[in-house]
C-alpha positions as CSV (number, residue, x, y, z in Angstrom):
1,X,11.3,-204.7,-84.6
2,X,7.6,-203.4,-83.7
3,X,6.8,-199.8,-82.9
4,X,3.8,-198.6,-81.4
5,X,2.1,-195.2,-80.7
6,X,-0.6,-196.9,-78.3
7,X,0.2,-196.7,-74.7
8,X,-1.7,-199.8,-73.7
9,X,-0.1,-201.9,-75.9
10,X,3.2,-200.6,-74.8
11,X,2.9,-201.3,-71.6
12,X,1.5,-204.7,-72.2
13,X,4.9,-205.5,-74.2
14,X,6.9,-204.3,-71.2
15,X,4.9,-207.0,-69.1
16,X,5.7,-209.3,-71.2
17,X,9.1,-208.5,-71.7
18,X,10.0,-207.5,-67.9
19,X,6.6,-208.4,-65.8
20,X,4.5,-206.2,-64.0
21,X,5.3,-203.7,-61.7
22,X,8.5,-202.9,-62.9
23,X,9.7,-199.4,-64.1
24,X,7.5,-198.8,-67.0
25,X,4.8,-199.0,-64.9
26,X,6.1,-196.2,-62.9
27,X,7.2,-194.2,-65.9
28,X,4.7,-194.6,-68.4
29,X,2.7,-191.4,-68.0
30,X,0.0,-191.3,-70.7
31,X,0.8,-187.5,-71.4
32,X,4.4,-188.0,-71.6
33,X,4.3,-191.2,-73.9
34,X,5.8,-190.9,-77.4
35,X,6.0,-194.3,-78.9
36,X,7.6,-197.8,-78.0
37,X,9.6,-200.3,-79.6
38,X,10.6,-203.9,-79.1
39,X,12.1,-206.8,-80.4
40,X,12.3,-210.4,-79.2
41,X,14.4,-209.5,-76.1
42,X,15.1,-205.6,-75.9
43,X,12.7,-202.5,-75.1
44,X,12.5,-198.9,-75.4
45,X,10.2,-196.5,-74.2
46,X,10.2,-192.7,-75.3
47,X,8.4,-190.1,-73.2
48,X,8.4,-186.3,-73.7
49,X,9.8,-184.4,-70.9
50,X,11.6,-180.9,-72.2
51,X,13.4,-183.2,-75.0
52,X,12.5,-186.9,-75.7
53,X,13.9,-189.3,-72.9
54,X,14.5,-192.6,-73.6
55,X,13.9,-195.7,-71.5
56,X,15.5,-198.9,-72.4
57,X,16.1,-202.6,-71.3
58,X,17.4,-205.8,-72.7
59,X,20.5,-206.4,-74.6
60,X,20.5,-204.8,-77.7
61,X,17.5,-202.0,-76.8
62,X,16.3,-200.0,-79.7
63,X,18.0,-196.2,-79.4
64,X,16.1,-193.0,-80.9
65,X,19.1,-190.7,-81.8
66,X,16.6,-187.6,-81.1
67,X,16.8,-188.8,-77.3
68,X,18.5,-185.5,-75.2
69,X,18.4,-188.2,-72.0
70,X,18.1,-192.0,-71.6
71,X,18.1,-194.5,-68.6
72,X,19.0,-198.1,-70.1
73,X,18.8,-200.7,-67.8
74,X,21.5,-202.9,-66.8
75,X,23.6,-201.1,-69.9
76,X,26.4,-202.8,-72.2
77,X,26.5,-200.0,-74.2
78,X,29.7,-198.3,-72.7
79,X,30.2,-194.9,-71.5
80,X,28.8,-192.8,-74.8
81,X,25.2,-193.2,-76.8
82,X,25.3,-191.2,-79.4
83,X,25.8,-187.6,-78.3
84,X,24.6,-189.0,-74.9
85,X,27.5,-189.5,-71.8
86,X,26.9,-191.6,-69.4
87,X,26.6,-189.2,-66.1
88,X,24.7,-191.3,-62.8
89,X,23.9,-194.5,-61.9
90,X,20.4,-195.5,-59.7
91,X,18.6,-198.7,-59.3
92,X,14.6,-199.1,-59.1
93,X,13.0,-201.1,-56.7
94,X,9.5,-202.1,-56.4
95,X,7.2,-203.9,-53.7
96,X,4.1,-206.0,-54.6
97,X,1.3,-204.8,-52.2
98,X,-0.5,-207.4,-52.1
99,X,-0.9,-208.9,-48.0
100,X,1.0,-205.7,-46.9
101,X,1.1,-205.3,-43.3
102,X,2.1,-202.3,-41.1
103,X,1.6,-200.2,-38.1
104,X,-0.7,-197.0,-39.1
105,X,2.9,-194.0,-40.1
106,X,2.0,-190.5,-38.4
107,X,1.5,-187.8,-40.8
108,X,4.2,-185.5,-40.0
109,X,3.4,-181.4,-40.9
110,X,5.5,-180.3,-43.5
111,X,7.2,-177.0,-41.9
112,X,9.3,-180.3,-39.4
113,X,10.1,-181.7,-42.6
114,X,12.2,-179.4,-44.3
115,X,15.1,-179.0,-41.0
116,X,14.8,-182.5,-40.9
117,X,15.8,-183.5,-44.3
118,X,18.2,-179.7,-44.4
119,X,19.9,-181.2,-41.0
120,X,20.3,-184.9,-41.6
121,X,19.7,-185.6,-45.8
122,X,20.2,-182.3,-47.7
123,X,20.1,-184.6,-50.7
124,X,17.1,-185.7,-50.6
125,X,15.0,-185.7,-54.0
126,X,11.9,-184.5,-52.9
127,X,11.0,-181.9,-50.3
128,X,8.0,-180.5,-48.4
129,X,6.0,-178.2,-51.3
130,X,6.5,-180.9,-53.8
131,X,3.3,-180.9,-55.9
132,X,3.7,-185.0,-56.6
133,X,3.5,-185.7,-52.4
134,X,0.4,-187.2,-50.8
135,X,1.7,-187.1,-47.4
136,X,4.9,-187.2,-45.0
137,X,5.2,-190.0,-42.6
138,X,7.0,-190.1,-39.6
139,X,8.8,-192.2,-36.8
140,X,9.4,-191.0,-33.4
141,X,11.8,-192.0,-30.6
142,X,12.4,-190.3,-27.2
143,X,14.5,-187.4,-28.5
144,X,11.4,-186.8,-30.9
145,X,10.8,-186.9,-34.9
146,X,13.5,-190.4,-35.8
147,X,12.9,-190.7,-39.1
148,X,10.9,-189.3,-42.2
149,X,9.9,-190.0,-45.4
150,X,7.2,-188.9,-48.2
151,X,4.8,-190.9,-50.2
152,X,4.3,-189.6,-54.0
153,X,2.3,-190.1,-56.9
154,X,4.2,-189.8,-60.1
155,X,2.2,-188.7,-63.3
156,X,1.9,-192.3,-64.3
157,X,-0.7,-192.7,-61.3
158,X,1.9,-195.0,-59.5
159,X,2.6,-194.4,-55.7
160,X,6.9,-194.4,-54.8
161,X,8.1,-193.8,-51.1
162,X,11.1,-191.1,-51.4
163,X,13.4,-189.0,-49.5
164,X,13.9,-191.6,-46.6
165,X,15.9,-189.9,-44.2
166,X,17.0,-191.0,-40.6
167,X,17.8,-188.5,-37.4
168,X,21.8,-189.2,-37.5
169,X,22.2,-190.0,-34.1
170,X,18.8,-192.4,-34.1
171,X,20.5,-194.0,-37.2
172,X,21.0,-198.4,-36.1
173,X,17.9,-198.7,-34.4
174,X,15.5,-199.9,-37.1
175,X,13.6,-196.7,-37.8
176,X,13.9,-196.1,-41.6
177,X,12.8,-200.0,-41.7
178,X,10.1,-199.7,-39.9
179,X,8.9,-196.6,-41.1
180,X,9.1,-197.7,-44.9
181,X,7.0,-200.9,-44.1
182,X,4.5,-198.7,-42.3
183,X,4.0,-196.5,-45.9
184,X,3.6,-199.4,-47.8
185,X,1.1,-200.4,-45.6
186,X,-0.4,-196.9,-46.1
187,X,-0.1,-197.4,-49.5
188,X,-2.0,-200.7,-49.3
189,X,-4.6,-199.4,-47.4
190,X,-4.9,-197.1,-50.5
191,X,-5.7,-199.7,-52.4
192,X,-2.1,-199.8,-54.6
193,X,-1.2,-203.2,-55.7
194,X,2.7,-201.6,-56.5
195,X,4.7,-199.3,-54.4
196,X,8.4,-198.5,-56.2
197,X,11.4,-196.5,-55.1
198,X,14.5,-195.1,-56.6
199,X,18.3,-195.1,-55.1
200,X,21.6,-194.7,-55.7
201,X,23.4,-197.5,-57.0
202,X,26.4,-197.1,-54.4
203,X,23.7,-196.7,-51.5
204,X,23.9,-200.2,-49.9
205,X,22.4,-199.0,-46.3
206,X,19.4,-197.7,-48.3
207,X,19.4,-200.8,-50.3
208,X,19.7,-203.1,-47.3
209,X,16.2,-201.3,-45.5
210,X,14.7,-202.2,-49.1
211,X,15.4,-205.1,-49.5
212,X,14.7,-206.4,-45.6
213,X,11.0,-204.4,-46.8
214,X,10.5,-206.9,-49.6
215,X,11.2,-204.3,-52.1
216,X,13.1,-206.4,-54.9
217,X,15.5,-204.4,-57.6
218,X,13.9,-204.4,-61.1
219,X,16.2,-202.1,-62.9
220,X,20.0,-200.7,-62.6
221,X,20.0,-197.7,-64.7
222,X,23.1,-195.7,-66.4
223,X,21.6,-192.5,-66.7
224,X,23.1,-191.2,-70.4
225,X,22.9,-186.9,-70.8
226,X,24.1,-184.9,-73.4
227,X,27.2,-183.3,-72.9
């Protein structure tokens, strides 16, 4: 097993191990970064984030036993790690950039984003005030705003698309599709070459717009927390 306290060459192990623009790149903020480790098939990443969070892929990943929260990747390691319980599951998703075409999103103002999302997706992750978002985006019909959702840069740099949310009676027409192709485009025009995403593991509509967006899934994580 190799260990490293270099973030470059971490990352460069998790492009070899899992190719580029999967979750490490999205993760992998310089000022969180602890160490990594690796062996011929496996991963782990450690970052700092009020306790040491682990990150880890392959089939026998290496586990810190300091970690107080881990997401593992496609996990055979059962409901318990350690002191850790398993406690949510989410997939990540990630687009490659590169010939992205869409229609130009409108910016929506935050103060019609918050009774949007309070009105039709009160669980939404982020929300207007966040200090990560770069804009709101927007789709309108006849009855006004259709859809919404908020493009984000994470500490690592990386740009994500979140709290996708779809008026519930404008819900079937093609809106959240639309609208998510039209950020990536933004996010293009930005001169990204990666746009990512996470969802729910259960949410197959959400995972259905994704997908039909060219976003493919690069991760199914079992989030582990202690108990």
């Amino acid at each position: 097993m190799a260990r490293t306290d270099d973030p470059s060459t971490a990352l460069a192990w998790a492009h070899d191990l899992l190719g580029e623009g999967g979750p490490v790149d999205f993760l992998l903020a310089p000022t969180r970064f602890v160490a990594a480790e690796r062996t011929g098939d496996s991963y782990a990443l450690t970052l700092e984030r009020r306790g040491l969070v682990g990150v880890a892929f392959g089939p026998a990943p290496p586990v810190d036993p300091s970690w107080s929260h881990a997401l593992v990747s496609d996990s055979a390691l059962g409901d318990e790690l350690g002191r850790l319980r398993a406690s949510d599951h989410w997939d990540f998703f990630s687009l490659d950039l590169a010939g992205a075409r869409g229609e130009e999103p409108d910016v929506v103002d935050e103060a019609r984003v918050e009774p949007f999302l309070a009105a039709n997706a009160p669980d939404s992750a982020v929300w207007p005030g966040h200090p990560e978002v770069v804009a709101w985006y927007g789709r309108r019909d006849a009855a006004g705003l259709a859809a919404v959702a908020a493009l984000v840069r994470w500490e690592s740099g990386r740009l994500v698309v979140s709290s996708v949310a779809t008026r519930a009676d404008a819900r079937g027409a093609g809106h959240a599709t639309a609208l998510v192709r039209a950020v990536a485009a933004a996010a293009a025009r930005r001169g990204e070459r990666w746009l990512g995403l996470g969802v729910g593991h259960d949410n197959a509509v959400a995972q259905r717009v994704y997908a039909r967006c060219g976003f493919v899934r690069r991760a199914a994580f079992t989030v582990y927390r202690a108990t």
